[in-house]
C-alpha positions as CSV (number, residue, x, y, z in Angstrom):
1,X,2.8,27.9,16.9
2,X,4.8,27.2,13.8
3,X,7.8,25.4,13.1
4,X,10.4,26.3,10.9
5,X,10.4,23.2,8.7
6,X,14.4,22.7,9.4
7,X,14.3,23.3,12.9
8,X,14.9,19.9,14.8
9,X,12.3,20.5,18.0
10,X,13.9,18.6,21.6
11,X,12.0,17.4,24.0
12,X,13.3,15.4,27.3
13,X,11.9,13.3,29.1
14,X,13.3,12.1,32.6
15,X,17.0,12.1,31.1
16,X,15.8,9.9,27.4
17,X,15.6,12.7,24.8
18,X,13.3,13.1,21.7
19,X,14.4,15.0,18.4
20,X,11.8,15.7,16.1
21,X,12.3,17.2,12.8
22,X,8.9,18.6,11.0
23,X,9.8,18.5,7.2
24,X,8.1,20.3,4.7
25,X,5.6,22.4,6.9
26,X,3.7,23.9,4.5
27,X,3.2,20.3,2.4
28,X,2.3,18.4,5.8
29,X,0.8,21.0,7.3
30,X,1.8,18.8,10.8
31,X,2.8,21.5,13.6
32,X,3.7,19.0,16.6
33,X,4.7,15.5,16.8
34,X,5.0,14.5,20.9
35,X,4.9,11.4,23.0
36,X,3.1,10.2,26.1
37,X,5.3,10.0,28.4
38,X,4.0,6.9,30.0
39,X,3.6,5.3,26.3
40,X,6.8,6.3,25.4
41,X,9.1,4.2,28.5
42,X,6.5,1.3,27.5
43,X,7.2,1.3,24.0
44,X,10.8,1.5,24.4
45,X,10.9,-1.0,27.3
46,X,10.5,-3.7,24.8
47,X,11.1,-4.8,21.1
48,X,8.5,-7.2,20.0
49,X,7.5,-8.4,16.5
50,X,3.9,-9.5,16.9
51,X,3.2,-10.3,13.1
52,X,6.4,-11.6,11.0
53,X,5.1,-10.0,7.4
54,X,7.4,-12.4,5.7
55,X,6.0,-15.3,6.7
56,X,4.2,-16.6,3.5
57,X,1.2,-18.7,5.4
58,X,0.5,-15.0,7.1
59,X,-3.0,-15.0,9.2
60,X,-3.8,-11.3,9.3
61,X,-3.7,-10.0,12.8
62,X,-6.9,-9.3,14.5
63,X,-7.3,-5.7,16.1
64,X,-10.0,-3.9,17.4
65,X,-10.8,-0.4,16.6
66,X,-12.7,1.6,18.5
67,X,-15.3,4.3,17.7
68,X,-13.1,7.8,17.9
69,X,-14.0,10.3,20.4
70,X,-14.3,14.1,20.5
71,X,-14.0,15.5,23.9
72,X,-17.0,17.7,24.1
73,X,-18.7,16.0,21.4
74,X,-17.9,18.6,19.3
75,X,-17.1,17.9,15.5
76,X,-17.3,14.5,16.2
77,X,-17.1,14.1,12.4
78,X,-13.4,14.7,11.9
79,X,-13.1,11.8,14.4
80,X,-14.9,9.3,13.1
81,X,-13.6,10.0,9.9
82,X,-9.9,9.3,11.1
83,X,-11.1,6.4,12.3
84,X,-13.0,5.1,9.2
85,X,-9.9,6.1,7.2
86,X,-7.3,4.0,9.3
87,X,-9.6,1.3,9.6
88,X,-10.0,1.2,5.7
89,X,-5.9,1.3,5.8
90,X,-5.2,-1.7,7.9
91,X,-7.9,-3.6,6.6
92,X,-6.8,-3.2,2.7
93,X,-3.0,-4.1,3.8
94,X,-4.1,-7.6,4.1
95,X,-1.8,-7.3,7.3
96,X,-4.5,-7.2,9.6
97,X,-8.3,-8.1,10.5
98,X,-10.7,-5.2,11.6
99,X,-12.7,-5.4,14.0
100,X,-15.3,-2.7,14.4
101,X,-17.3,-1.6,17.5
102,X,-20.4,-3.0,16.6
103,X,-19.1,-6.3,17.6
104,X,-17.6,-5.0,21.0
105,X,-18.6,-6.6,24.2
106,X,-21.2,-4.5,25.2
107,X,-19.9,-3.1,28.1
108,X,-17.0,-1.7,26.0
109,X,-19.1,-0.1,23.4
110,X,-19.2,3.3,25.2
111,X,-17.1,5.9,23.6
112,X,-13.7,6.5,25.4
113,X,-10.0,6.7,24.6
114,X,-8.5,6.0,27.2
115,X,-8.7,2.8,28.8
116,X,-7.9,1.3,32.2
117,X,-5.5,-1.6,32.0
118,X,-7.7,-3.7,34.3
119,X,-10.6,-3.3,31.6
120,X,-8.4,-4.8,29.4
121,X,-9.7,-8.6,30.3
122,X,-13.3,-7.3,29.0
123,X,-11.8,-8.4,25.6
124,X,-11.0,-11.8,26.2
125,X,-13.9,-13.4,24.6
126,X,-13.5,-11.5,21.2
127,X,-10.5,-13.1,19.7
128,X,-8.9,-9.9,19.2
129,X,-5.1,-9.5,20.0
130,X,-4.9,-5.5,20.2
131,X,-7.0,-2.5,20.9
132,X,-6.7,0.9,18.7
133,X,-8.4,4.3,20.7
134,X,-8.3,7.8,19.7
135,X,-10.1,11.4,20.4
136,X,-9.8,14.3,17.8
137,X,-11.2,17.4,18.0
138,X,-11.2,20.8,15.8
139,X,-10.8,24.5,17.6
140,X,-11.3,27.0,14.4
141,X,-9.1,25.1,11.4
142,X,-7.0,23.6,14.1
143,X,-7.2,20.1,14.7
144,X,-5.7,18.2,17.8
145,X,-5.8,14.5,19.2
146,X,-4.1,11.5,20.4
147,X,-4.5,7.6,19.7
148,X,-3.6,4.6,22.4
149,X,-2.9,1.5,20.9
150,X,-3.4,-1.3,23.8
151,X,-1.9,-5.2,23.9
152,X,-4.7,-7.1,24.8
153,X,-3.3,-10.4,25.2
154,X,-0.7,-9.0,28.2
155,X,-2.6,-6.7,28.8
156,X,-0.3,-3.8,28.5
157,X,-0.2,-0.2,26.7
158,X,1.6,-0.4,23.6
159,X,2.4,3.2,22.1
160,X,0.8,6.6,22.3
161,X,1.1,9.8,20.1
162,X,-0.5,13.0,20.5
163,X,-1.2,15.2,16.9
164,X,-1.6,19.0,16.5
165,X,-2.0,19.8,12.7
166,X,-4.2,21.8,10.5
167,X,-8.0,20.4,9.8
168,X,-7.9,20.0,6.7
169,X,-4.7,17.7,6.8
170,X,-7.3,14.9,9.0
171,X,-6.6,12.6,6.0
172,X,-2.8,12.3,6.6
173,X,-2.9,12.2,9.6
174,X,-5.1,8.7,9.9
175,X,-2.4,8.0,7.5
176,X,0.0,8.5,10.2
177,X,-1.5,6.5,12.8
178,X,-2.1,3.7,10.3
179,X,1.8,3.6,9.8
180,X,2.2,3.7,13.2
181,X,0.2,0.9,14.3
182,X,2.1,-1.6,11.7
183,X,5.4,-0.3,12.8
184,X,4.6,-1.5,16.3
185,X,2.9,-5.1,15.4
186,X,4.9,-5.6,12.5
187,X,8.2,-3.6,13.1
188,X,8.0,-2.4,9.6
189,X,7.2,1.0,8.6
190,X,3.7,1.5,7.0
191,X,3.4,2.9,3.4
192,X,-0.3,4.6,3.5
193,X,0.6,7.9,3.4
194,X,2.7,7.3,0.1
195,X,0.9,8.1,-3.6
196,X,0.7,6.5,-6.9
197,X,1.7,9.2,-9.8
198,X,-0.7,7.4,-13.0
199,X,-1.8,8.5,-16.2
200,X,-5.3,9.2,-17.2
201,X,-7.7,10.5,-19.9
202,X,-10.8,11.0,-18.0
203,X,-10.9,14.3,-19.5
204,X,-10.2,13.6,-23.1
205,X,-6.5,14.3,-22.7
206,X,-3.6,12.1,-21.4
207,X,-2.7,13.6,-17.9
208,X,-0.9,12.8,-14.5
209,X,-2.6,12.4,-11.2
210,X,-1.9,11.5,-8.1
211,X,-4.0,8.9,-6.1
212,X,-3.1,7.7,-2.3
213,X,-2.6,4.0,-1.2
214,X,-6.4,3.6,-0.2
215,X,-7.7,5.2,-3.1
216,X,-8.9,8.5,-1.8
217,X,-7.3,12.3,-2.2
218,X,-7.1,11.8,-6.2
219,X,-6.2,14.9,-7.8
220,X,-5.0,16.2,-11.4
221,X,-1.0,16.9,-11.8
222,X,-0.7,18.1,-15.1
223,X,-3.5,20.6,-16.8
224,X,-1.6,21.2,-20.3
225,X,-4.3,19.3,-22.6
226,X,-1.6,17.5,-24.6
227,X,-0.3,14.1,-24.2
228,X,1.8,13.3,-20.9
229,X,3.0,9.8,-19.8
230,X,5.2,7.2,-18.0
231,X,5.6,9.8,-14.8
232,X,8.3,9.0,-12.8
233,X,9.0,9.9,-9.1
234,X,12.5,11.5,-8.2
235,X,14.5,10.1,-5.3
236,X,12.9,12.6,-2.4
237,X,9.3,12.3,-3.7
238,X,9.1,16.2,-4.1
239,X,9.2,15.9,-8.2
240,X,7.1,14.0,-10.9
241,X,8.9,13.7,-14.1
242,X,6.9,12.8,-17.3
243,X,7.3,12.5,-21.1
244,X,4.7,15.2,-22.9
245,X,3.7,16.1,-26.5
246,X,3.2,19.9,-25.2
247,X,6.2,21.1,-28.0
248,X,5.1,18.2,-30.7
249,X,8.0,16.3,-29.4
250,X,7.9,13.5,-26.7
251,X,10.2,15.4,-24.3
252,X,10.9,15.1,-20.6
253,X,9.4,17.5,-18.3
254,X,9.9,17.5,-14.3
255,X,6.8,19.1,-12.0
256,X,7.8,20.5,-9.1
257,X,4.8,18.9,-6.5
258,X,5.1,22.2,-4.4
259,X,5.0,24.9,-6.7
260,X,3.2,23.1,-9.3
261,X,5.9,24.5,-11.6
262,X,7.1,22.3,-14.8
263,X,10.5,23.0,-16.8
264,X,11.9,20.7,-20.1
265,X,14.8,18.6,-18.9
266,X,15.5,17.0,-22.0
267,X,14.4,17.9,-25.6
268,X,16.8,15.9,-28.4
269,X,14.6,14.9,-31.2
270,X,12.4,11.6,-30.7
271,X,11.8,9.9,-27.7
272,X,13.0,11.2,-24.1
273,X,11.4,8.6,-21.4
274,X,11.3,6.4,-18.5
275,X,13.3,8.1,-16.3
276,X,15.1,6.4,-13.3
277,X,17.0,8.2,-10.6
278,X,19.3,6.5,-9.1
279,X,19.3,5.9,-5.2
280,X,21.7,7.8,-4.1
281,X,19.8,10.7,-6.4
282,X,22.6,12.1,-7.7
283,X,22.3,10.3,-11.2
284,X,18.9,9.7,-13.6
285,X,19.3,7.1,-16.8
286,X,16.9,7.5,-19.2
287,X,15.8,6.3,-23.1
288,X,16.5,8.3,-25.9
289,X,16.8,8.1,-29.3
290,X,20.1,7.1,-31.2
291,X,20.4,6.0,-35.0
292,X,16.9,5.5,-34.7
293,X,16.5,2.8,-32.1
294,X,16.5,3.4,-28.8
295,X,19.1,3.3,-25.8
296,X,19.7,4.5,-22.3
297,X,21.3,7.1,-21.4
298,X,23.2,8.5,-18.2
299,X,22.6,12.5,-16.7
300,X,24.3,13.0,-13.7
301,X,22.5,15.8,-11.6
302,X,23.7,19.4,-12.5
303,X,25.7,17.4,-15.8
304,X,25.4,19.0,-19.2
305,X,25.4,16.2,-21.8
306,X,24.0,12.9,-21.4
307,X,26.7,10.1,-21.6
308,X,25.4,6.9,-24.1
309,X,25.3,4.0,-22.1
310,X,24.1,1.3,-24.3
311,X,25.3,0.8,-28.5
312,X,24.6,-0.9,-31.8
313,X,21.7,-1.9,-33.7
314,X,19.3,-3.3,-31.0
315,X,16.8,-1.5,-29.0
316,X,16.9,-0.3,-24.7
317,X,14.2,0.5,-22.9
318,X,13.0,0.4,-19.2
319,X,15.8,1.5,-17.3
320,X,15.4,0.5,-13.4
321,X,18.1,0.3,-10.6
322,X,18.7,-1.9,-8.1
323,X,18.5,-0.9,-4.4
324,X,22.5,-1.1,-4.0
325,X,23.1,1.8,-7.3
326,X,25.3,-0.9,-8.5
327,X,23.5,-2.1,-11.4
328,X,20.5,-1.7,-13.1
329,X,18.0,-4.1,-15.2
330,X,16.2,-2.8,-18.3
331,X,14.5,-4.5,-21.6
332,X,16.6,-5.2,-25.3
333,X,15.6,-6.8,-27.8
334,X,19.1,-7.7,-28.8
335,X,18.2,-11.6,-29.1
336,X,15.6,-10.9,-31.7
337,X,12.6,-10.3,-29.2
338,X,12.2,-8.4,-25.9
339,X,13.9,-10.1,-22.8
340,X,14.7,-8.6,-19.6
341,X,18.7,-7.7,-19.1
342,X,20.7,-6.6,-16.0
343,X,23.9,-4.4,-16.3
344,X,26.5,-4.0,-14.1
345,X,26.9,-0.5,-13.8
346,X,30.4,0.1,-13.0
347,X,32.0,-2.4,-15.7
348,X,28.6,-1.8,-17.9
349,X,28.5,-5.8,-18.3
350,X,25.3,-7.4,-19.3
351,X,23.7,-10.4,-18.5
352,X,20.1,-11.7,-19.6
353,X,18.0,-12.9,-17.4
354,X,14.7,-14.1,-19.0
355,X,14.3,-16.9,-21.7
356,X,11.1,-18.2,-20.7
357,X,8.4,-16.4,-23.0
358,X,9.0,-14.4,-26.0
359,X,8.1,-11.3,-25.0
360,X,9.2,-9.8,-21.8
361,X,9.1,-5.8,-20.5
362,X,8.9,-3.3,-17.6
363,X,11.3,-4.6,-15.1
364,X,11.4,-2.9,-12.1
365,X,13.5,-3.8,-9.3
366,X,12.2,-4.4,-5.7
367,X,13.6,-2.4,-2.6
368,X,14.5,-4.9,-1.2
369,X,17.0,-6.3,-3.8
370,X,14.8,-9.8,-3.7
371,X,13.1,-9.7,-6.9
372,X,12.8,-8.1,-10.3
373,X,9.3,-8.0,-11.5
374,X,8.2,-7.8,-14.9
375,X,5.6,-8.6,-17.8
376,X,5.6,-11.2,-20.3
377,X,3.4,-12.2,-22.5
378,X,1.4,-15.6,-22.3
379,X,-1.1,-16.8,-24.8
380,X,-1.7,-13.6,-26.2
381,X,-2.1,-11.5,-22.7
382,X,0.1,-9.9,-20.7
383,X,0.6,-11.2,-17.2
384,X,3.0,-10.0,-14.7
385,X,6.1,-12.2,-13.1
386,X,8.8,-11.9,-10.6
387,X,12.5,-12.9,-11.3
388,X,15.1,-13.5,-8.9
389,X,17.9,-11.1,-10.0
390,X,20.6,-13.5,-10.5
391,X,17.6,-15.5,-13.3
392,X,18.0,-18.4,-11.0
393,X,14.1,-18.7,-10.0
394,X,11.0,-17.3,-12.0
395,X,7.0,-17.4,-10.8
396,X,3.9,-15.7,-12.2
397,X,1.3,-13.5,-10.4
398,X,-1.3,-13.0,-12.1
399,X,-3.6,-15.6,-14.2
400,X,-6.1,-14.2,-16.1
401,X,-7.3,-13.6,-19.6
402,X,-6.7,-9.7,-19.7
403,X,-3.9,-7.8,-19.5
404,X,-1.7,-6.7,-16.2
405,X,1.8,-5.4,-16.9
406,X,3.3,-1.9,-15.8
407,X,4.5,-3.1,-12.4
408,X,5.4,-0.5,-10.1
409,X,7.0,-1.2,-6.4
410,X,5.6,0.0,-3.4
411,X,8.9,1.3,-1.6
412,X,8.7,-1.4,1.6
413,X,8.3,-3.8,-1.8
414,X,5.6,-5.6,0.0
415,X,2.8,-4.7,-2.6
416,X,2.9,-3.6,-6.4
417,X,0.4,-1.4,-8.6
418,X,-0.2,-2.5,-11.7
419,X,-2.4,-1.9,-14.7
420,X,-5.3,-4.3,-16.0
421,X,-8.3,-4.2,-18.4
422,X,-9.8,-7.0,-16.5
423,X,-13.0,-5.4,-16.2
424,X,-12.9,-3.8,-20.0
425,X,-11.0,-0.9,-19.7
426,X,-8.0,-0.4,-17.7
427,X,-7.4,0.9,-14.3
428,X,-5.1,0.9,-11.6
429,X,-5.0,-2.2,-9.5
430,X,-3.0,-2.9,-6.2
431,X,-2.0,-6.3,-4.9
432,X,0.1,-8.2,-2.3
433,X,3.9,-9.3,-3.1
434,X,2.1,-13.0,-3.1
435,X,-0.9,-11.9,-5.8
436,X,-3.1,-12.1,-2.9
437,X,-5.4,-8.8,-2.3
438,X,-5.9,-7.7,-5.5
439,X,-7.7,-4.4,-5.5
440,X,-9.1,-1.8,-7.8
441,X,-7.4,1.7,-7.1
442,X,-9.1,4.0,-9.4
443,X,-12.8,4.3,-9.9
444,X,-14.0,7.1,-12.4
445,X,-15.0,7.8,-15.5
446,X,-11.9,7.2,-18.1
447,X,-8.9,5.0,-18.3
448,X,-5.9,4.8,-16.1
449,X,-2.2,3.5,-17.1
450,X,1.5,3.9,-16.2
451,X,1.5,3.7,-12.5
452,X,4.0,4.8,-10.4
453,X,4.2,4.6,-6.7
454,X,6.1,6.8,-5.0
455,X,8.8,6.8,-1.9
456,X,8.6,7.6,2.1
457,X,6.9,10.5,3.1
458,X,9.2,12.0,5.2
């Protein structure tokens, strides 16, 4: 059975109808998408936020995961290794605190899925607040299954979703369940089926790759053997753009993820970088050269000619937007150093923001519109800040005698990947919005640098 990836699928149930749209078959490889019924009315019965994610004193929620199942005990592999995944997921999030089956009451250690609500009060004694089931199994290169997520404290069913998908796509789909079980404790959507685009020279060259949110499915973009950096996602997450050396030039270069296909998009002599789309993705502002120095520019999508945003004799780097498309913030060194500036972009009137520090760059703007984060420079080491966007209040997050700039957004802007040479070289690192949870990302031979996270999967 497989969906045409723009044909919305209808299901009804007892008068309430489903619509579900599979996008991008071929990437998601995903070939059904259903609801219990029964999980379904219970999930919909009631909105309830069991873990407010913005409350800064946040005690991770305790949940139990169970051991998954495979019905005939059959490639039981696939199901344990959604399991592991997920549990990895939730656990790294800081959101939540993982309880493994190990430390089940023992009379709950047998493997099942489903669960009887009256067995529910078996758990009382554990300190746990929910209960995650599942049972996969594989038929050929199919691979089918179903979690049950349970509340334990009222002893109730919580949400219920059955899979059908392609083997080797297990990964994304404990991805999936991962994103479902914060959307129903948190009512936030989970981000750990997004990636992180980074640059790397594990193999003697300066390449892009893309890495997932728990550090696993890392693979090589680019394979030109010339210099490529600072990639930048588009709006829909289905293009990388770089800057690459490939024509002796530091031009800009888009990579279709799909087809693995790469085309110039701009080539004007010197630098051509940093790309940010806009988020309405109908316009990208990016830093070129100009009387040698170097500004930001505007190409609206399908445009011809770039229009010159920014003049005179200082330099502009480091375009970002803000959530709204109205503005944007970027880096000048107008005052004599490097500060962080915001511009208005429909009257194109700037306003500085830092003047703590001497050196400030790479602002990026948060999602959600609350903060501007950025590096500046502090007793000879870069450390990484966030800035309210109207300059009005400033904090550090990290404190250490190393480097961590090149902040990069998660798009729920609840965490932030960063770079850091904390531990000699420099790699990839992820942390909470707070600094809390800080976490190396890559692990291999080489450097990594530039980070970039990517939006939604849809």
């Amino acid at each position: 059975m497989v969906y045409d990836s723009h044909t919305p699928r209808r299901y009804d149930y007892g008068g309430v109808t489903i619509i579900t749209k599979i996008t991008n078959c071929k990437k998601l490889l995903i070939l059904a998408f259903f609801l219990f019924l029964s999980l379904f009315y219970a999930s919909i019965s009631e909105t309830k936020i069991y873990l407010n994610i913005y409350n800064p004193n946040l005690v991770p929620f305790p949940i139990a995961v169970a051991d998954f199942t495979s019905p005939r005990r059959i490639n039981g592999d696939i199901a344990n290794n959604i399991q592991q995944v997920l549990s990895n997921d939730l656990n790294i999030s800081g959101l939540f605190r993982v309880v493994r089956s190990k430390d089940f009451p023992v009379k709950m250690q047998k493997g099942s899925s489903l669960i009887e609500l009256q067995e529910l009060g078996n758990w009382d004694d554990l300190g746990v607040d929910a209960l995650l089931t599942g049972s996969f199994s594989v038929s050929g290169d199919l691979l089918a299954g179903a979690f049950q997520l349970y509340d334990l404290v009222e002893k109730k069913y919580l949400r219920g979703m059955r899979y059908e998908g392609k083997k080797q796509d297990w990964r994304h789909i404990a991805h999936r369940i991962a994103n479902e079980v914060v959307k129903q404790i948190t009512g936030s959507s989970g981000i750990f089926d997004t990636r992180i685009a980074f640059v790397s020279n594990r193999t003697g060259n300066k390449e892009i790759y893309l890495i997932d949110f728990d550090g696993g499915n890392f693979r090589q973009i680019t394979h030109n053997g010339s210099i490529n950096i600072l990639p930048r996602w588009n709006t829909e997450g289905n293009k990388l753009f770089f800057t690459s050396f490939m024509k002796r030039n530091p031009d800009l270069y888009a990579i279709d993820l799909s087809t693995k296909k790469n085309y110039r998009i701009s080539s004007q002599e010197g630098i051509n970088a940093s790309p940010a789309w806009s988020p309405d993705g109908e316009k990208m502002i990016l830093m070129q050269k100009h009387n040698d120095r170097s500004h930001l520019f505007l190409m609206r999508l399908g445009g011809k000619k770039p229009v010159q945003l920014t003049w005179g004799p200082a330099n502009y780097t480091s375009p970002s937007w803000s959530p709204d498309g109205k503005q944007i913030t970027f880096v000048s060194d107008q005052s004599g150093t490097p500060q962080v500036y915001t511009m208005d972009f429909g009257s194109k009137e700037m306003r500085r923001l830092t003047y703590e520090g001497s050196y400030n760059v790479s602002p990026v703007w948060s999602p959600k519109n609350d903060w501007i984060a950025f590096c500046s420079r502090v007793e000879g080491f870069f450390e990484i800040f966030f800035i309210t966007p109207d300059g009005s209040h400033m904090r550090q997050l990290t404190f250490s005698a190393f480097n961590n700039e090149e902040p990069s957004w998660s798009p729920d802007g609840r965490y932030l990947a960063f770079t850091s040479n904390r531990e000699g070289k420099s790699f990839i690192y992820i942390m909470n919005v707070n600094g809390n949870y800080q976490r190396k990302l890559t692990i291999f031979e080489g450097e990594a640098m530039n980070p970039s996270w990517g939006p939604y999967v849809n």
